[in-house]
N, C-alpha and C positions, 0 to 999 in steps of 0.2 A: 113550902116557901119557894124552891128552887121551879116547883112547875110554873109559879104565877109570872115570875120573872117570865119564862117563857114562852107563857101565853099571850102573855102583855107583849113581846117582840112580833108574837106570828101576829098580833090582829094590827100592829102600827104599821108592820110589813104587805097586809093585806087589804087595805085601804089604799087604793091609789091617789096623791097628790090630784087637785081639784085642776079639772085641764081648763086651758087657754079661754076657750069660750065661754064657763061657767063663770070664770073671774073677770073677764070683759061685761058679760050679762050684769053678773052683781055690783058692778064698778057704775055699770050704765043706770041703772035701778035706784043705785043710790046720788047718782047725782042728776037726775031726773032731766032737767029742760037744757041745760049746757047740753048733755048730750046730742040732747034732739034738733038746736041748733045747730051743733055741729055735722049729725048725719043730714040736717038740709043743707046745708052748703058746701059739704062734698057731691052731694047729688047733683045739685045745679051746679058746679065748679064740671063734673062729669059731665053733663048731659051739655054742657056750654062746647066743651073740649070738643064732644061726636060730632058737633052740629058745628064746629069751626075744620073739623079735618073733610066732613062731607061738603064743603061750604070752600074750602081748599081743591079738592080731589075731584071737584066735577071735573067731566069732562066738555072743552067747548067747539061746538060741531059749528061750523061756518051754516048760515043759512042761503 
C-alpha cells in the first residue's frame, strides 16, 4: 500500500506541467477563427508599423 502511494508521487512528479506553447496551440485550436482573425491583424498592424518606420527613415538626397 505504502509503495503505491509512492509510485503515484514519482510518476505526478515525472510528468512535466504542459509548457506555454502547447496551451496556446490548444487555446488557438479550440477557438478556431477568433484566433485567426486576430493573428491577421497583428500581421498587418506589423507589416503597417515596418512599412511606416521605412517610410519615416528614408533618407532624402537633394537631386
Amino acid at each position: 500500500m505504502n509503495n503505491k502511494i509512492i509510485s503515484d508521487d514519482v510518476t505526478k512528479k515525472a510528468t512535466p506541467p504542459p509548457s506555454f506553447v502547447k496551451l496556446a496551440m490548444k487555446n488557438m485550436v479550440r477557438k478556431g477563427s477568433q484566433s485567426l482573425s486576430h493573428l491577421g491583424l497583428t500581421a498587418l498592424g506589423f507589416l503597417g508599423f515596418i512599412l511606416l518606420v521605412a517610410f519615416l527613415g528614408k533618407p532624402h538626397i537633394p537631386q
